[in-house]
Steps between C-alpha positions, in 0.01 A plus 500: 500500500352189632652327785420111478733215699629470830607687792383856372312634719882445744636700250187743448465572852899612517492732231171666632714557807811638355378704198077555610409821565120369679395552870554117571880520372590777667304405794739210452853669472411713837459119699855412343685791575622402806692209311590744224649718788729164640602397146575858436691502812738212449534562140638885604706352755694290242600739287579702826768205560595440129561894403741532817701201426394317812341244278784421211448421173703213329747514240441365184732311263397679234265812464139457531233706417136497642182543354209552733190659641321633797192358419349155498554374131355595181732803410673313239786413635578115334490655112738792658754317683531297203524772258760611701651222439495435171644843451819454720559237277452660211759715692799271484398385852465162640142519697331261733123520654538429853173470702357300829220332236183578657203354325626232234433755186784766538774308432347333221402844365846632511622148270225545264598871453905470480546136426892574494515706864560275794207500751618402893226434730608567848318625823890585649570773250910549543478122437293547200753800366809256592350118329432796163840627537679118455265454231663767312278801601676838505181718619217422634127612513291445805129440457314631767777638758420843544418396888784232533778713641740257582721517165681803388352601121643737323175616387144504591227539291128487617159505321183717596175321314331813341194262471458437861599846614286656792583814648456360838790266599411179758796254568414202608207314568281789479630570160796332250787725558794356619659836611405811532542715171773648648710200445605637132726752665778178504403408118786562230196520239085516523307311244197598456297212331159518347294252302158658454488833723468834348761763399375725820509189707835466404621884569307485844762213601826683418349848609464277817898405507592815357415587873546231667881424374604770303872362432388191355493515091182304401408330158158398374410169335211349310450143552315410152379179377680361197392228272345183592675148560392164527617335837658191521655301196195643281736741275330838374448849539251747430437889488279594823270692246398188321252455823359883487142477539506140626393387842809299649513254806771579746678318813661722695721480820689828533491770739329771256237332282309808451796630341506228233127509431531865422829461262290251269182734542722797358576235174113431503503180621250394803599263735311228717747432764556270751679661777729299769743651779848569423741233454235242468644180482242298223480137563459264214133455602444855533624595147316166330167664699575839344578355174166328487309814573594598110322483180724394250424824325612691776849705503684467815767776605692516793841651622812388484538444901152268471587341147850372667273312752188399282699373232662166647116392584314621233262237275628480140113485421425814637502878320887600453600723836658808367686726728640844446802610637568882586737731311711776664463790385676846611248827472747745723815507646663223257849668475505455889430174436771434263730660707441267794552184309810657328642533841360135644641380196851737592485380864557081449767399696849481368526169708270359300631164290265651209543881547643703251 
């Protein structure tokens, strides 16, 4: 994988942090700890406040379930919230996607995915559930509120990344945990999410929370590229093994690149990749810059999350950008599953306008 365009080595040098197992990186994590110890400290102390009621959570107007991690991004968690989604609906239920819209791709994400399913964008989350519930919402699905305490869900699902497991757990800055592991003891269900890690990768993890919270069912899920679309108002699709044995030219601005590169290397397709931070917000420069870079022979692929961005600036003269978006799909545990949207789906309120 060949890392061309801008701030990289930002990225590069974070990663090597978190996930490197070299002298200088762990030379590294030892001069953080004492901030790892702080965050760990005040993090701890929430919950402390939270799990004995001295901190309250709100009421919501209608019920809300979360979707979340304890990580720092790339578990997956956009394409699951809004599967979720899509299959409350397909439940009888009203959904909504209620998030506080950090980085300008998620939201656009969760329209592209469920162009019928109301997306509020929010930072105040209560005020989020409440502008979905006048809209006609009847449940709603949090994206990214595992850590946001402050509204009562009625359930709370959270991811573990397979992919960027490590035995050894660092919160925050010396690693990108944003609790301690232990954390999944107040989880309704664990979701363990992989992309390209193995099957013994996999069983590590929930031998892990097997042990760590026993009384928490878990599920696993594959996150597995589908076919190819053409961003923007280009119309067409095309099976992802129409590029096997091709060299393709990616943009990418997500949290787990390496996880992409190797999905496309299991189809047989190598990628050239131009890696940014998460969330990168492209301007119209940037992308015409990029764009130029191209042969006209050359196939372009990106995600979803960077083709929602891309598109609006990208030259009509340049290659076609592609992106592939990720498909959910349940290896273990998917009666579980089932059952808890069955009874998200059961819990709507019966105040609802559109409940019934």
């Amino acid at each position: 994988m060949s890392r061309n365009g801008g701030p990289v080595s930002e990225r590069g040098f974070v990663e090597r942090l978190w996930y490197g197992d070299d002298a200088v990186a762990s030379a590294a994590r030892m001069v953080l700890m004492p901030a790892e110890r702080i965050f760990g400290g005040v993090v701890g102390a929430r919950d402390i406040l939270y799990d004995a009621g001295w901190l309250p959570a709100r009421d919501t107007v209608v019920p809300a379930v979360s979707v979340g991690n304890l990580t720092v991004g790339g578990t997956g968690k956009t394409p699951i919230a809004a599967w979720i989604a899509r299959g409350l609906k397909a439940r009888g239920a009203h959904p909504a996607v209620v998030l506080r819209g950090y980085g300008q791709d998620e939201p656009l994400v969760h329209q592209t995915l469920n162009p019928a399913i109301p997306v509020i964008v929010n930072p105040d989350r209560a005020a989020g559930i409440a502008d979905a519930a006048r809209g006609g919402a009847d449940l709603v699905v949090l994206d990214d509120a595992f850590q946001h305490r402050r509204v009562q869900r009625v359930a709370d699902l959270v991811l573990i990344s397979a992919d960027q497991w490590t035995p050894a757990i660092h919160l925050l800055p010396a690693g990108p945990w944003r609790e301690p592991l232990r954390a999944v003891r107040r989880a309704t269900l664990i979701i363990v999410t992989r992309k390209a890690a193995s099957d013994r990768v996999v069983e590590a993890v929930h031998e892990r929370l097997a042990r760590v919270a026993p009384g928490v069912p878990r599920v696993s899920v594959r996150l597995d590229p589908g076919e190819l679309t053409k961003a923007g108002d280009q119309p067409g699709t095309t099976p992802i093994d129409s590029f096997r044995g091709k060299t393709v030219r990616s943009i990418l601005s997500i949290a787990d690149p390496a996880s992409f590169v190797h999905q496309m290397e299991a189809r047989g397709i190598r990628v050239s990749a131009s890696i940014f931070p998460d969330h990168y917000a492209f301007t119209a420069d940037e992308v015409s810059k990029l764009a130029r870079g191209f042969d006209p022979s050359d196939v372009v692929v990106c995600t979803l999350k960077d083709a929602v961005k891309l598109a609006p600036y990208w030259p009509r003269l340049a290659p076609p950008l592609w992106y592939v978006s990720q498909q959910v799909m349940v290896e273990r545990g998917v009666g579980g599953l089932e059952r808890v949207l069955d009874d998200l789906a059961v819990s709507r309120s019966s105040n609802s306008p559109t409940a019934g």
